[in-house]
BATIMI-437791 format. One line per 4 residues: number of its first residue (from 1); their letters; for each residue z, x, y of C-alpha. Coordinates in Angstrom, 2 decimals. Example, Ala and Ser with C-alpha at 12.3 -4.5 7.8 and 13.67 -1.06 7.14 Angstrom:
1 = as = 7.80/12.30/-4.50; 7.14/13.67/-1.06 $
//
This chain:
1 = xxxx = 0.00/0.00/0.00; 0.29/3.20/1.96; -3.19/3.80/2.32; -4.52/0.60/3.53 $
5 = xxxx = -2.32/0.85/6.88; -2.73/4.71/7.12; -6.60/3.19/7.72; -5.61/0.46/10.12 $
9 = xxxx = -3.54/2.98/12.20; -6.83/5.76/12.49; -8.70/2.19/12.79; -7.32/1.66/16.12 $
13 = xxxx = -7.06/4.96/16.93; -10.51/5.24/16.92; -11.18/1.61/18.58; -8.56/2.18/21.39 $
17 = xxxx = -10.38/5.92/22.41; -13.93/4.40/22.68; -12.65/1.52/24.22; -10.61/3.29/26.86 $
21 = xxxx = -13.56/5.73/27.30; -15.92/3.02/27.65; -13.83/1.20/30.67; -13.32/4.55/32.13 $
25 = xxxx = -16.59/4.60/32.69; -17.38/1.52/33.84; -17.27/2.09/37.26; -20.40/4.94/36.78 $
29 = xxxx = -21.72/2.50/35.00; -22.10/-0.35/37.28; -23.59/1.83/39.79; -25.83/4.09/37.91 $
33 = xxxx = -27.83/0.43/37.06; -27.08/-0.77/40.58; -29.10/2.45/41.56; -31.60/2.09/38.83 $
37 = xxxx = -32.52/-1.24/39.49; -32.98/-0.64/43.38; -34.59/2.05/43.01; -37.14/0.94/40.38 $
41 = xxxx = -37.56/-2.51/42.60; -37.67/-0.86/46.22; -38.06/2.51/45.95; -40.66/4.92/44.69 $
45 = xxxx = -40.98/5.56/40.99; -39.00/9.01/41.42; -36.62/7.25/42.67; -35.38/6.26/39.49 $
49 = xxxx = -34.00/9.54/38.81; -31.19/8.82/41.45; -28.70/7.34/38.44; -29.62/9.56/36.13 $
53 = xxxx = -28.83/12.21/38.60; -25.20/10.32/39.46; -24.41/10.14/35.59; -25.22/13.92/34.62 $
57 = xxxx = -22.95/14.92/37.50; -20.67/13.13/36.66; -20.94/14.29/32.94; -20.94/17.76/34.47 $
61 = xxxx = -17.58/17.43/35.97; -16.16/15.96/32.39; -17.36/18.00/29.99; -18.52/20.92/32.22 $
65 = xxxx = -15.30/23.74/32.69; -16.12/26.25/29.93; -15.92/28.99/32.64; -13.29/31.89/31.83 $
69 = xxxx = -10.28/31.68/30.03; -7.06/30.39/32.45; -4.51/33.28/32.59; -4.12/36.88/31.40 $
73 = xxxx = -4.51/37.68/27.82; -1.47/39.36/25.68; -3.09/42.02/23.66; -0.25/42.64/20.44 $
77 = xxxx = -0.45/46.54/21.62; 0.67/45.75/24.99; 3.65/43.20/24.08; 4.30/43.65/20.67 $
81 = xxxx = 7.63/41.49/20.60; 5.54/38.61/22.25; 2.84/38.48/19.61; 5.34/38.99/16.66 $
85 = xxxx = 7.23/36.23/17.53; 3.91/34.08/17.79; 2.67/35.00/14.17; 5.68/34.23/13.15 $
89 = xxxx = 5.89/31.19/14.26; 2.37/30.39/13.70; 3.26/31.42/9.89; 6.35/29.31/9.44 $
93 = xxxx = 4.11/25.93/10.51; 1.07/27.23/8.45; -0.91/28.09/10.95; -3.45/30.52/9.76 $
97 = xxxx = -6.63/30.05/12.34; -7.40/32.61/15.04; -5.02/32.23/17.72; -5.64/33.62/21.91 $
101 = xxxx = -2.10/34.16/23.42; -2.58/34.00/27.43; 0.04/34.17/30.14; -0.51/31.67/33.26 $
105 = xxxx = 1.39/31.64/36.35; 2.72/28.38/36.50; 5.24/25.93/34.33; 2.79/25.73/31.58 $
109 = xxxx = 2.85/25.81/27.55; -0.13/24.02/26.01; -2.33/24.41/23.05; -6.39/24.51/23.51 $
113 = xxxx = -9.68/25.22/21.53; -12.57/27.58/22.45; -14.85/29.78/20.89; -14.94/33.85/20.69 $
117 = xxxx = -18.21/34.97/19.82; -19.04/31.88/18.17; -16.04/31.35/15.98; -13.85/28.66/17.17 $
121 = xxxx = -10.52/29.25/18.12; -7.13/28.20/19.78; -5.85/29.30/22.64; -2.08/29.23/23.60 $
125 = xxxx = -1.30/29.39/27.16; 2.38/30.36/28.42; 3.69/30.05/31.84; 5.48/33.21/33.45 $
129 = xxxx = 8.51/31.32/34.36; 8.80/30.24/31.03; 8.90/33.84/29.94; 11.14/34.73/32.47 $
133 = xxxx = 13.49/32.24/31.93; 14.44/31.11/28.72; 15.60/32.57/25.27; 13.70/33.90/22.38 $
137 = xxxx = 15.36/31.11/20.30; 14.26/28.44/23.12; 10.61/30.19/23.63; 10.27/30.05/19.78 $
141 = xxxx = 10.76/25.99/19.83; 8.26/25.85/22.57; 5.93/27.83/21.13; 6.61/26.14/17.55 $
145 = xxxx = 5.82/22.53/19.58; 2.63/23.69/20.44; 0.95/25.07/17.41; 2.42/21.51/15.48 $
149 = xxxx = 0.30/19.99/17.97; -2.34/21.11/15.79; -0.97/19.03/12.71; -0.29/15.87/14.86 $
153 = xxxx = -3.32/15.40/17.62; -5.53/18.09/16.20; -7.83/15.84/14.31; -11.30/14.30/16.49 $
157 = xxxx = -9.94/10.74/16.68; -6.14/11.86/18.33; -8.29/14.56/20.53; -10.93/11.46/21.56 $
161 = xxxx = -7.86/9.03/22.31; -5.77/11.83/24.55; -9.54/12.25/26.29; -9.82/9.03/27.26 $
165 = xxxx = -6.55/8.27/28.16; -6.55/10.87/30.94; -9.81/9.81/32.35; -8.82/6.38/32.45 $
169 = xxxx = -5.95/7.41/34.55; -7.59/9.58/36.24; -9.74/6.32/37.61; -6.04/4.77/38.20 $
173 = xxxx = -5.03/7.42/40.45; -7.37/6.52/43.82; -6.89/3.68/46.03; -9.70/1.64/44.52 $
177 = xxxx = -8.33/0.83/41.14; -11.27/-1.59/39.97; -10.36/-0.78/36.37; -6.74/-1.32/36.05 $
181 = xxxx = -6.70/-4.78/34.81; -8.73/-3.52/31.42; -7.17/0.29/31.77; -3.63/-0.34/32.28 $
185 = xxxx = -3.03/-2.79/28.61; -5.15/-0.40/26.74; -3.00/2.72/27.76; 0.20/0.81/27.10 $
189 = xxxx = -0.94/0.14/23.61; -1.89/3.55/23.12; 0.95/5.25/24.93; 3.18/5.04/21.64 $
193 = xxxx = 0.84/6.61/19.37; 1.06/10.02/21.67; 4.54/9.54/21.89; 5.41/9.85/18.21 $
197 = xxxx = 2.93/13.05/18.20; 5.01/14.49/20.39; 8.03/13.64/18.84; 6.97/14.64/15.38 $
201 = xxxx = 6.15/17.85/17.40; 9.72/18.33/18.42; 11.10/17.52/14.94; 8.92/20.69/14.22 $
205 = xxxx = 10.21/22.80/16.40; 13.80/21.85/15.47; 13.00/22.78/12.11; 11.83/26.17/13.68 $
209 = xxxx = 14.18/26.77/16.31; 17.02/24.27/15.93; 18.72/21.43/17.62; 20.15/23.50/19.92 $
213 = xxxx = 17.40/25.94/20.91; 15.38/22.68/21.47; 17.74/20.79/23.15; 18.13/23.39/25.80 $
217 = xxxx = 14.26/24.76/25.60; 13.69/20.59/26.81; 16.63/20.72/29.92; 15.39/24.32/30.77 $
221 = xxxx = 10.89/23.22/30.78; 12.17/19.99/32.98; 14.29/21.95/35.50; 11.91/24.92/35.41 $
225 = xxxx = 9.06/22.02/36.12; 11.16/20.39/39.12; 11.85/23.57/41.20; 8.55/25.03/40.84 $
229 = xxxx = 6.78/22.09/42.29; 9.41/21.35/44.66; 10.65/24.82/45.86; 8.02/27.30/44.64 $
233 = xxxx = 4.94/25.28/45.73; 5.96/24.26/49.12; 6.71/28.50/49.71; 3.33/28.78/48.77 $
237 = xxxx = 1.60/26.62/50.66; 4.02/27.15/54.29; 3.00/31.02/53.43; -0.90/30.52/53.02 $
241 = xxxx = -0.89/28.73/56.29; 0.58/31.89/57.68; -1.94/33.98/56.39; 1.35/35.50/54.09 $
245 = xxxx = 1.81/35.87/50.20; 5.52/35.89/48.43; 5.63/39.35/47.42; 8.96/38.18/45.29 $
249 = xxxx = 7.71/34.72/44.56; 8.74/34.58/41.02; 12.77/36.97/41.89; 13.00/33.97/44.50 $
253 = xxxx = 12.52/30.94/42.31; 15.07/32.71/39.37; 17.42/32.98/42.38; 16.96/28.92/43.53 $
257 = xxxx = 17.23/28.47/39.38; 20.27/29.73/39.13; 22.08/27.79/42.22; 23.56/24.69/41.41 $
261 = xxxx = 22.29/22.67/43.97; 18.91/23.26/43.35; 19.75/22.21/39.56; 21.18/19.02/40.70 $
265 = xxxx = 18.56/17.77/42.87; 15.82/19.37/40.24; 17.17/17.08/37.56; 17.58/13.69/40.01 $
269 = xxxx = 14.17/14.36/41.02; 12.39/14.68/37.43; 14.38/11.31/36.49; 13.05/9.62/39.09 $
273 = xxxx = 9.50/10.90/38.95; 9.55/10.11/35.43; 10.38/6.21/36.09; 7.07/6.09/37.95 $
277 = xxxx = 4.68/5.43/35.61; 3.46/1.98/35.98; -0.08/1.83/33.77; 2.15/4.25/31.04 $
281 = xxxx = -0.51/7.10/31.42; 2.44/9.95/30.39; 1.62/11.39/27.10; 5.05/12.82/26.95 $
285 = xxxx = 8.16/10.30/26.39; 11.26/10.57/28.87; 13.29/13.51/28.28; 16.20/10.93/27.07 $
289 = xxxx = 14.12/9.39/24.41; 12.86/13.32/23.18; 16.50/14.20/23.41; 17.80/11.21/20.99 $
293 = xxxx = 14.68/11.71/18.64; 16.22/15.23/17.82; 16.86/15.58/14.33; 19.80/17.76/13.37 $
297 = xxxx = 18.60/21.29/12.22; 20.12/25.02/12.30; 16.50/26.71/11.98; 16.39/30.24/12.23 $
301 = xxxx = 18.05/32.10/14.17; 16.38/33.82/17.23; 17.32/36.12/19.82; 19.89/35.03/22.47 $
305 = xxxx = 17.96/36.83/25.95; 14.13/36.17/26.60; 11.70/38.13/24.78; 10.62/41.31/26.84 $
309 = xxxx = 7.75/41.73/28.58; 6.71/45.71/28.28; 3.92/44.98/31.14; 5.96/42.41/33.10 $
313 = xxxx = 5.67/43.69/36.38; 1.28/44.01/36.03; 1.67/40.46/34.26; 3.85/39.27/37.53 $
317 = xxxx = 1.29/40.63/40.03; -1.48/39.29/38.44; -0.04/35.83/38.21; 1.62/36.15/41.71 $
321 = xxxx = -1.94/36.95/42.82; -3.57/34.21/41.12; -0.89/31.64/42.69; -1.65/32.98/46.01 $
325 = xxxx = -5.65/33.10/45.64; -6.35/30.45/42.75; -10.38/30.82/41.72; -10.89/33.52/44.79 $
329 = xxxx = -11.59/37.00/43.87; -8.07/38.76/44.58; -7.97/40.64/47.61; -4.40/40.73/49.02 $
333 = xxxx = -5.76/43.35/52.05; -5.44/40.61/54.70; -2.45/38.69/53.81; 0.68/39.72/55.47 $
337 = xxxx = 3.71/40.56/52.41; 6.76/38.06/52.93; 10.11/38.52/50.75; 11.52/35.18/50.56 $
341 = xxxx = 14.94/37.07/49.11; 14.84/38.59/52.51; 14.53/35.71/54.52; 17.27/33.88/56.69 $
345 = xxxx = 18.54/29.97/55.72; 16.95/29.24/58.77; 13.85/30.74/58.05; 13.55/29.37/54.48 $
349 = xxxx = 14.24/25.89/56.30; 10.70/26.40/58.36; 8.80/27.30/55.18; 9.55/23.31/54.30 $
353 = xxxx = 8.01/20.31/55.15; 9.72/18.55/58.25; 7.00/15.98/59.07; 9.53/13.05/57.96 $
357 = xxxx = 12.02/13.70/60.43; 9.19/13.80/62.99; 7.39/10.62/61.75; 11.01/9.17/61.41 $
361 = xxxx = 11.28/9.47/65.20; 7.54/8.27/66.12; 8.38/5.07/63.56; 11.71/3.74/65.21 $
365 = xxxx = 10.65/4.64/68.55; 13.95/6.79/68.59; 14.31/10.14/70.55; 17.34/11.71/69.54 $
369 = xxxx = 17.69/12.50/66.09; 20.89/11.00/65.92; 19.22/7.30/67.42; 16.62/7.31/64.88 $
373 = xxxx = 18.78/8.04/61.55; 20.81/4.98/63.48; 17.86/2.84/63.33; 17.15/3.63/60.20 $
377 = xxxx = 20.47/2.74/58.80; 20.02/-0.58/60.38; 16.80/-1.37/58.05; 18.21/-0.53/55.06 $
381 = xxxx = 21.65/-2.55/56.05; 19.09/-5.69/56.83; 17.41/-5.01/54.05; 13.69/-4.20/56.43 $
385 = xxxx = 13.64/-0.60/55.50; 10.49/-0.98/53.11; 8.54/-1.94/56.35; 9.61/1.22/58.16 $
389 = xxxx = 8.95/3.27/54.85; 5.28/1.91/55.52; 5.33/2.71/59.03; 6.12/6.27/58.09 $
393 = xxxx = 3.57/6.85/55.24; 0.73/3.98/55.60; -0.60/4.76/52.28; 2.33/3.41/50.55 $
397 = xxxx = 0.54/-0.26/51.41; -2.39/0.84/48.80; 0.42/1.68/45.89; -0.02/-0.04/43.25 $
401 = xxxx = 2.75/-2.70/43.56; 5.21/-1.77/40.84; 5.47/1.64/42.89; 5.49/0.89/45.92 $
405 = xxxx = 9.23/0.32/46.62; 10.56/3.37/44.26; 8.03/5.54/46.73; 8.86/3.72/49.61 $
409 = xxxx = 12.62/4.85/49.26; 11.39/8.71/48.50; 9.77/8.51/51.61; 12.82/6.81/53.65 $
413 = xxxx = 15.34/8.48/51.73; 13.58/12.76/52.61; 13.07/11.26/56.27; 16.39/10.26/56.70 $
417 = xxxx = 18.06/13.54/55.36; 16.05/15.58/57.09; 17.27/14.25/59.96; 20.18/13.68/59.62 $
421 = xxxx = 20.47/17.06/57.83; 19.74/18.84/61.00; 22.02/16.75/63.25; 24.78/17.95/61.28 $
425 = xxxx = 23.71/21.61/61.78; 23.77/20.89/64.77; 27.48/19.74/65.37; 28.42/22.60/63.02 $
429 = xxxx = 27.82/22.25/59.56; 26.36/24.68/57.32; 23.96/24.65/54.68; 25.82/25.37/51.42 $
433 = xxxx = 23.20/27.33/49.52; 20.15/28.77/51.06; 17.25/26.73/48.85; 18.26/23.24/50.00 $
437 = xxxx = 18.62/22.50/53.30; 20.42/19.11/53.16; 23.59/19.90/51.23; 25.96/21.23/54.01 $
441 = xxxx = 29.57/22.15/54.21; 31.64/20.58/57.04; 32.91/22.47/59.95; 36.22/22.74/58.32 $
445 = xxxx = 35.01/23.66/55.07; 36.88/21.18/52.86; 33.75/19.18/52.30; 30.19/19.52/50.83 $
449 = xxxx = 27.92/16.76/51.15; 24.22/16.28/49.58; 22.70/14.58/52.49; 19.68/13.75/50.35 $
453 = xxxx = 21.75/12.17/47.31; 23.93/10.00/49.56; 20.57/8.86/51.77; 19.16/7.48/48.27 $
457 = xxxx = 22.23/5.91/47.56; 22.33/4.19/50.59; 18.86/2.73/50.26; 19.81/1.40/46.88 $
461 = xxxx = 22.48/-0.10/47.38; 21.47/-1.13/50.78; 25.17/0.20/52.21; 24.89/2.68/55.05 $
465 = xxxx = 28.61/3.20/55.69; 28.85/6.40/54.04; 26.04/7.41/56.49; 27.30/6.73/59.37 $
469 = xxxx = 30.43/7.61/58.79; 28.68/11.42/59.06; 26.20/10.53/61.66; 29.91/9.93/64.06 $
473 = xxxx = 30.84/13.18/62.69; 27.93/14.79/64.92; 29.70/13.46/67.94; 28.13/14.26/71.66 $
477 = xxxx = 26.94/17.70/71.07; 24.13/15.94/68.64; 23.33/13.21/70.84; 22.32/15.87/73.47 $
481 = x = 19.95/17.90/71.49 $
//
């Protein structure tokens, strides 16, 4: 009886992939015959070639991409501990086709296919960071959850089904969202089946690594995740705009890692992100559900300190480089060096983004900073703080509508810490790490607020008492600035 619904379940499989596919590309569709039929009515005959034209480009973009290899390659004689420990691995699962090991700069572990010479291969990309900063028992279930992959979504009809389920939300991710009343059912019917993959991919890395290893290799890849995109990008960016590079991009972010601030928010942030998922498009299931799904397993036991990297400081420039210049050829000669370990609170603070407390002004009509915080609190306590969250970020109105009031608070709650956040400084208070700029100590020093956690709370439970409470704290010296 086995067999029959082992069919039905690569059945649908199969039927959910084309279908998704085929809706995906619905849109190109519709036009491409739009175009055809104009042109072959109207125009001249070479006209005609107009779709064809649209559809081939757009095929292009798809399938097109089989440029060079992302990241640097690890050659065994180079890092011999890095490649043992992935033939080992790779030998423990069964593994036994060729296998690429490449490092890439970002927060990245993935498994891909490609061909050397015309044999086809895989192609296991590790992020730096990762590298950097976790164990050789934690890398090892990372590592271990990747090649499984293989066993799980390796086969045409899993690969065809994760295909089309990113370009249909790829087509969900724009303003016009024509296809979201076919896309959006299909990829919540689907959403499971990648879900137990991945799942069945952590049981085999527990039976690799262990519960523990795994346990903390998940916390670690989320956290790692969170600060990158929220710290590590925003450096890069304020720097490129300076015509600057962070010489000691990746010594900074292990720094902001290890404060526990930064932790904090990193973890409230990836919750929340991870709620907002309205047409189910995540392949991966919430950390909570991965963490429960755990089964219990010692595995084998791995080094306690990450695995070293004998060319680490060539493999840091390189990636460093490749942060700073993406596809460019790499030419640091005209970028100005910048070590963010070097840098003042104050001038860390001007490397982030402080267009919400300046829209947050221009939206209540407030001048002082202490005035518009005021006004804000007065739309969340009567409840009209979604309509100045539009006010300050317009495109929240073309959200889809399940999102739009979890992103209308992100956008309310950042503008309103900001703010408020450099009121306080202000009157005297004083950031408590150097990373986040909106958890400050009081004058006295008996108190250390998160600005940004207590702004969020406010908005949900739509009580700004707390709030004010530290907006009087700022007292006339604020309301003069």
């Amino acid at each position: 009886m086995d067999t029959p619904r082992s069919d039905d379940h690569r059945a649908r499989e199969w039927l959910l992939g084309t279908t998704l596919l085929a809706v995906a590309w619905l849109p190109t569709a519709v036009v491409g015959t739009v175009l055809l039929v104009v042109c072959l009515r109207w125009g001249p005959a070479w006209a005609a070639l107009a779709p064809v034209v649209l559809v081939a480009g757009r095929l292009s973009q798809v399938l097109g991409g089989h440029g060079p290899l992302p990241g640097r390659a690890v050659r065994p004689d180079d890092e011999p501990e890095l490649a043992a420990l992935v033939q080992d691995i790779a030998g423990r699962l069964g593994f036994d086709q060729p296998l690429l090991v490449r490092i890439v700069p970002g927060v990245q572990a993935s498994l891909g296919r490609t061909r050397i010479s015309g044999v086809r291969a895989h192609v296991l990309l590790l992020g730096l960071p990762l590298l950097r900063r976790l164990t050789e028992a934690q890398l090892a279930s990372v590592i271990a959850h990747e090649l499984a992959h293989e066993r799980h979504v390796g086969d045409r009809r899993a690969t065809l089904l994760r295909f089309a389920r990113a370009q249909a939300a790829d087509r969900l991710d724009s303003r016009f969202r024509p296809t979201a009343p076919l896309s959006g059912p299909l990829l919540r019917a689907s959403q499971p089946l990648l879900w137990r993959a991945e799942t069945a991919a952590d049981a085999d890395a527990v039976r690799i690594a262990g519960t523990e290893a795994t346990t903390e290799a998940l916390h670690r890849t989320v956290l790692l995740h969170a600060v990158f995109e929220g710290l590590g990008e925003a450096w890069l960016a304020a720097l490129a705009e300076e015509d600057s590079y962070p010489e000691d991009f990746y010594a900074a972010l292990d720094a902001a890692l290890d404060d526990p601030h930064v932790a904090r928010r990193a973890a409230r942030s990836f919750a929340e992100e991870d709620a907002l998922d309205p047409y189910a498009a995540a392949d991966h299931p919430p950390l909570d559900l991965r963490l429960a799904a755990l089964p219990e397993h010692t595995g084998t036991p791995f080094g306690t300190t990450p695995v070293p990297l004998r060319t680490a400081a060539g493999i840091e420039r390189w990636c460093r480089r490749a942060l700073t210049h993406g596809d460019e050829e790499f030419d640091d000669g005209e970028l100005r060096p910048v070590r963010l370990l070097e840098l003042t609170p104050h001038q860390l603070r001007e490397l982030g983004d402080d267009t919400g407390s300046v829209l947050l002004h221009r939206a209540t009509g407030r001048d002082t900073p202490a005035e518009a915080v005021s006004a804000a609190l007065d739309a969340v306590a009567d409840g009209t703080w979604t309509a100045l969250a539009r006010r300050l970020e317009p495109s929240l109105r073309w959200a889809p509508a399940s999102l739009r009031t979890p992103l209308a608070r992100t956008v309310l709650t950042s503008a309103v810490a900001r703010t408020l956040a450099g009121a306080l400084r202000t009157a005297g208070w004083t950031p408590a790490g150097r990373w986040i700029d909106t958890v400050l100590t009081a004058p006295d020093g008996d108190r250390v607020v998160d600005v940004h956690e207590m702004a969020g709370t406010a908005v949900d439970t739509g009580d700004p008492g707390p709030l004010r409470a530290l907006l009087t704290s700022t007292g006339p010296k604020e309301a003069a600035v």
